[in-house]
BAPA-228593 format. One record per residue (C-alpha): residue in three letters; z negated, x negated, y. Coordinates in steps of 0.2 Angstrom, whole numbers, plus 2048, in hexadecimal, padded with zeros to 3 digits. Layout:
<recs>
ALAZXY
...
</recs>
This chain:
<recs>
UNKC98F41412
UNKC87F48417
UNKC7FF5940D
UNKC71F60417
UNKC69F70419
UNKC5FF78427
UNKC4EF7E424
UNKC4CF84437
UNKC57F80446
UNKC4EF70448
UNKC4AF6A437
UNKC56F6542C
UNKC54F5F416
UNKC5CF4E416
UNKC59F4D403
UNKC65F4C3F3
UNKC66F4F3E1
UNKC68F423D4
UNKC6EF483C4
UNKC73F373BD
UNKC5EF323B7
UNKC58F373A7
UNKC47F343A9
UNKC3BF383B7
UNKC31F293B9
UNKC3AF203AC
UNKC2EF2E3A0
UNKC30F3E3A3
UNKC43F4739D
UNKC4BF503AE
UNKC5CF583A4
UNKC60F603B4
UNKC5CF533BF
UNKC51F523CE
UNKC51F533DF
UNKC4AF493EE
UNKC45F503FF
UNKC43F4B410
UNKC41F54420
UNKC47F4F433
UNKC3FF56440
UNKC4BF56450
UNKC40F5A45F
UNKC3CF5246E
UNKC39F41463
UNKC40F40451
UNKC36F3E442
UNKC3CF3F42F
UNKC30F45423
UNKC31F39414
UNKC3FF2F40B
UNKC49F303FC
UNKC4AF283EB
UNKC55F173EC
UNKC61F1F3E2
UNKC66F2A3F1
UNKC6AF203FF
UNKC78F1F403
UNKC78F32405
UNKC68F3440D
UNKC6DF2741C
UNKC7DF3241F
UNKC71F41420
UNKC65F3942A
UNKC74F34437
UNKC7DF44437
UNKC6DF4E43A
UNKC67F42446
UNKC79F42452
UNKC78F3445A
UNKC66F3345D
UNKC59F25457
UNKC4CF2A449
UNKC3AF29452
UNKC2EF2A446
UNKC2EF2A432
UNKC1FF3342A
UNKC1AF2D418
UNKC10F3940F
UNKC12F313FF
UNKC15F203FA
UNKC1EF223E8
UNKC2CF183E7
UNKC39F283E5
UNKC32F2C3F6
UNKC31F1C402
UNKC40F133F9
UNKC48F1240B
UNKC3BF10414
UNKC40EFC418
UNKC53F0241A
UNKC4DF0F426
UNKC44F0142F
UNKC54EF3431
UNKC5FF0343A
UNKC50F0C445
UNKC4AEFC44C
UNKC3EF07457
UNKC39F1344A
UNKC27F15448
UNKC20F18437
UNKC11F22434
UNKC04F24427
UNKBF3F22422
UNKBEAF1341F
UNKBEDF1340B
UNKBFEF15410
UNKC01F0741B
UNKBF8EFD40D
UNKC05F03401
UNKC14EFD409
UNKC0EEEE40A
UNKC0CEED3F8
UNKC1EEF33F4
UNKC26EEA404
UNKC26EDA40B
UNKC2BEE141D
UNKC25EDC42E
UNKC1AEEE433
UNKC12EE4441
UNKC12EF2452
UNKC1EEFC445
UNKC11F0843F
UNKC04F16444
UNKBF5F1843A
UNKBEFF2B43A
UNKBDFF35433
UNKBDBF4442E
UNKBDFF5243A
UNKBE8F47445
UNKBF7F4C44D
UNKC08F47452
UNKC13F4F463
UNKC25F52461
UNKC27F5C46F
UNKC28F6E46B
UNKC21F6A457
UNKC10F61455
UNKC0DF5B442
UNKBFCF5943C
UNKBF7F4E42F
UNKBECF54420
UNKBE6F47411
UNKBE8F4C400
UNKBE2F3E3F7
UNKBE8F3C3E2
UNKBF2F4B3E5
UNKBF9F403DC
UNKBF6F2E3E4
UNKBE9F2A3EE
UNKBF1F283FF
UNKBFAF393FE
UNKBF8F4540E
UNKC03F53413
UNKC09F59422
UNKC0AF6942C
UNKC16F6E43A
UNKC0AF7A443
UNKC18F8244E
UNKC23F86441
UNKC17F89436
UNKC1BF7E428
UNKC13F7441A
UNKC1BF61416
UNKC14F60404
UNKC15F503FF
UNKC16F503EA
UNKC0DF603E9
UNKC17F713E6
UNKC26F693E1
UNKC32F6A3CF
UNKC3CF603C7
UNKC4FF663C6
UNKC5EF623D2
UNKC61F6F3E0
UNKC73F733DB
UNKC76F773EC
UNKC69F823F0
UNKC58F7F3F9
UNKC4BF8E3FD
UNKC42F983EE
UNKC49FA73F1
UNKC5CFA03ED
UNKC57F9E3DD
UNKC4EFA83CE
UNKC3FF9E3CC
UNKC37FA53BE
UNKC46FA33B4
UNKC51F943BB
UNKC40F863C0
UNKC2EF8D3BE
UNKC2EF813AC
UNKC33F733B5
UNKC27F773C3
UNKC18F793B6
UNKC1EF693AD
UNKC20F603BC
UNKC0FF643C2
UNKC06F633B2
UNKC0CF533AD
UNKC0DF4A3BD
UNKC00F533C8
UNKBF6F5B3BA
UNKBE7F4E3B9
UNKBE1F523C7
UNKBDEF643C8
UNKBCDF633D4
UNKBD6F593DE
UNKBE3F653E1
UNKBD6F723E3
UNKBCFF6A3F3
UNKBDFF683FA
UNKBE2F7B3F6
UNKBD4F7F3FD
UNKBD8F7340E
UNKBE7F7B410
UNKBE2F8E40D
UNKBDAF8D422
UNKBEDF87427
UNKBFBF9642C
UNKC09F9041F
UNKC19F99420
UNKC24F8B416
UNKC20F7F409
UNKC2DF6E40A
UNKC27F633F9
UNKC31F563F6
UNKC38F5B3E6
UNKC3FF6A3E2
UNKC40F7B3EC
UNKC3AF7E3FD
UNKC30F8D3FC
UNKC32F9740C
UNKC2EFA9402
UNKC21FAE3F8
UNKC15FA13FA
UNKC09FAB3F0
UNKC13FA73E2
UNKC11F953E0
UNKC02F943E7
UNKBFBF9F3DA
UNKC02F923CC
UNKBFCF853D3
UNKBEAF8E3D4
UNKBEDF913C0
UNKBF1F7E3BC
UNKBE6F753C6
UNKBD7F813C1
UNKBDEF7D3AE
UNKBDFF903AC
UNKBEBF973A3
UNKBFCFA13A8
UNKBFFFA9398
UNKBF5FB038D
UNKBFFFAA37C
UNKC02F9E36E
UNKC09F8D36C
UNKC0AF8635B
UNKC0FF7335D
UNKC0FF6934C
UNKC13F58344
UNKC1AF59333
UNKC23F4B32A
UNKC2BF5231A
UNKC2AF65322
UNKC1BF6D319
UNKC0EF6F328
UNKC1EF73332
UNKC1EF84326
UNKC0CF87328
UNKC0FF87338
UNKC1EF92338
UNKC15F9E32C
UNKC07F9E339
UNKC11FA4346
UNKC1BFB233B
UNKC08FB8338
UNKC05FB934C
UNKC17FC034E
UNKC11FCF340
UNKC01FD234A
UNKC08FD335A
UNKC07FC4364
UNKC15FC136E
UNKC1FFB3376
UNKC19FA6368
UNKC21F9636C
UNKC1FF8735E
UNKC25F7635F
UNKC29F67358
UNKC1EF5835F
UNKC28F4B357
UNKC39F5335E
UNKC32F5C36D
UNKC2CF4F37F
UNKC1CF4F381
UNKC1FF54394
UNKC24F6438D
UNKC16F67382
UNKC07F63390
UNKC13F7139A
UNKC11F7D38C
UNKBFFF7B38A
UNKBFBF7D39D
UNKC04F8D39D
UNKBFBF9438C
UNKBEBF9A389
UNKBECF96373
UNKBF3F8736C
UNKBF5F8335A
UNKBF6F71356
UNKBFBF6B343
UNKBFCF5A33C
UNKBFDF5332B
UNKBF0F44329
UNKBF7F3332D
UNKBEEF2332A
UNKBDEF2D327
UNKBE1F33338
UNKBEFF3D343
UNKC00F3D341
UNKC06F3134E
UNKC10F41358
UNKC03F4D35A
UNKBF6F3E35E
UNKC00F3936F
UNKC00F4A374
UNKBEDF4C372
UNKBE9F3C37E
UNKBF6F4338A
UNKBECF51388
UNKBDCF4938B
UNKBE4F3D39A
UNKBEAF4D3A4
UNKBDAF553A4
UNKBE0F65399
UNKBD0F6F396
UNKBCDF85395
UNKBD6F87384
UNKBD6F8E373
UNKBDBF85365
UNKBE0F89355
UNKBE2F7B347
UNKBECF76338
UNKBEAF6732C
UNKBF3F6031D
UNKBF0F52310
UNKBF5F4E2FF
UNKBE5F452F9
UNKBD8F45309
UNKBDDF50317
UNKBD3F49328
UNKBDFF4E337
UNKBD5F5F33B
UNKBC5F5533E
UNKBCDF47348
UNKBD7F55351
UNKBC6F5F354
UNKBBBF4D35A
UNKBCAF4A365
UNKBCAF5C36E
UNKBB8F5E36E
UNKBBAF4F37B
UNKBC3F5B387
UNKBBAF66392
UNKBB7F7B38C
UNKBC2F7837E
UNKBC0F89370
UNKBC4F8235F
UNKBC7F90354
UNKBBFF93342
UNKBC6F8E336
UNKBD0F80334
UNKBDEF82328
UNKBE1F7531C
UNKBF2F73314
UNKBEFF67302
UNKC02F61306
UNKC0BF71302
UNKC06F83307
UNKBFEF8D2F9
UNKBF5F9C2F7
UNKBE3F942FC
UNKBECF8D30C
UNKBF5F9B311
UNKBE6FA6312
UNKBDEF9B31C
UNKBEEF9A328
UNKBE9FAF328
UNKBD9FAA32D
UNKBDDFA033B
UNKBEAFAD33E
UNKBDBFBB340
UNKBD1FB034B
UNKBDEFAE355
UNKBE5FBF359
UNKBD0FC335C
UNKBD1FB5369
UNKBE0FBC373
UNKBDAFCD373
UNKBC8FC937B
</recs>
């Protein structure tokens, strides 16, 4: 049975929700599931706006009927050729035999890499500022190339106002029903799975996202359709405010994250003595976490949100432990720069973490490195624990310049 929801009289979310996959690209851990969107546009001519994920099929065909009553399906726009987006685009093609599919020239390429499908007088190829005529709605195509792949390009209903966002402004988390921003309470209910979602998936390419920002600041955008998550048709300002933070690789919040490795539990309590010395000073909404026990995912979310981080790790085969190395070259990999960083090292007989932590840091760009590092000789003593107060000093003088 179909499950749609209008976003105007003529555009109609042909989507769905799957809750059944653990893991967003096979990597990333979606507990509450994601969701797939896709757009039809009934007008004089009939266009859908993107596909769904394969997993969805079956419901997104008896959307696309119902929504379409009878009538064929025209054209099929692809901003984005990620498999959890163009997954029907073949099935599409078998039951609208005279169904045109339109995308760029990267596009086009990219089907035929995925599909072996006859595209021969089946396609139009558009650039930058064309347009397409529905009838009463005109879509206009903008490029928004390695936001996040290269062929990505978004497009904008000029009648109604409204922005089809490809990849860009999107979350994971299942709709549960609901579509629009304002049904929900974003701050509380999806904005850590919007930041996680950006910062691990998107958050490489923060320059690239700027230009597209900046393309789109000339365009009059009442609605934001992504293709996962909420469509944002209030407060726009919001989210493109968080998405001026991240991709600039500013910070949200000015706080501490402590994020450790410990193997028998004794830089764990340097950290947790740390952050009870932060707690008695003042700072507030500490967050620490366990690298071996927390997904990385979630700890490249919490450093794009914080302005301070403390990272810990006990010396591992004269180098890194193995937890807290992963998350410094996915650090590195998604292009995380603008912090202060506090550290911790710990050793029996030759403590060297803290100075492969610092080599590997001072590889990313306008990274503070606080003085001093505290070195932990395998338990917490006296020694150690006054430099933890040290590091706690220069770390309350930080937050409060």
């Amino acid at each position: 049975m179909y499950c749609t929801r209008k976003i105007t009289d003529n555009i109609t979310w042909v989507g769905g929700s799957d809750r059944r996959l653990a893991l967003f690209e096979n990597l990333f851990p979606i507990s509450r599931g994601v969701a797939y969107n896709s757009y039809l546009i009934a007008d004089e001519k009939t266009a859908l706006v993107d596909t769904v994920d394969s997993s969805l099929s079956r419901q997104f065909l008896e959307n696309i009927y119902h929504t379409l009553d009878g009538r064929s399906l025209d054209y099929l726009i692809v901003n984005h050729m990620e498999p959890d987006h163009c997954a029907n685009i073949e099935e599409l093609m078998f039951r609208f035999p005279e169904m045109k599919v339109i995308g760029n020239a990267k596009t086009l390429n990219f089907i035929r890499q995925f599909y072996d499908m006859e595209l021969e007088g089946r396609t139009i190829t558009v650039k930058e500022g064309d347009k397409l005529e529905l009838g009463r709605h005109t879509l206009n195509f903008f490029f928004a190339p390695m936001v996040h792949w290269p062929e990505v390009m978004v497009s904008y209903e000029e009648t109604e106002k409204i922005l089809f966002a490809a990849d860009a402004f999107g979350s994971f988390g299942a709709l549960d029903g609901i579509l629009f921003n304002d049904e929900v309470n974003f701050d509380r209910d999806w904005l850590d799975d919007a930041r996680r979602y950006y910062s691990n998936i998107v958050g490489k390419y923060g320059s690239q996202v700027q230009a597209a920002l900046k393309k789109l600041s000339a365009l009059d955008i009442q609605t934001i359709c992504p293709l996962h998550g909420p469509v944002w048709r209030t407060d726009l300002a919001y989210i493109l405010d968080k998405y001026n933070h991240w991709s600039t690789y500013e910070p949200e919040d000015k706080s501490v994250v402590l994020i450790y490795g410990s193997m028998y539990g004794d830089t764990e309590n340097a950290v947790n003595v740390l952050a009870a010395q932060l707690a008695e000073a003042g700072v507030k909404n500490i967050r620490v976490y366990d690298a071996s026990s927390t997904h990385v995912s979630v700890l490249i979310s919490e450093i794009f949100r914080s302005s301070h981080l403390v990272l810990a790790s006990p010396t591992y085969n004269a180098g890194i432990y193995p937890a807290m190395l992963n998350l410094l070259h996915d650090m590195a990999a998604l292009n995380i720069q603008n912090r202060t960083v506090g550290l911790i090292e710990n050793g029996t007989w030759a403590p060297s973490a803290g100075k492969s932590m610092r080599t590997l840091l001072e590889g990313m760009k306008n990274m503070t490195i606080l003085e001093p590092v505290a070195t932990v000789k395998s338990a917490l003593k006296k020694d150690s624990r006054d430099s933890l107060s040290q590091l706690k000093d220069a770390l309350v003088a930080s937050l409060n310049s």
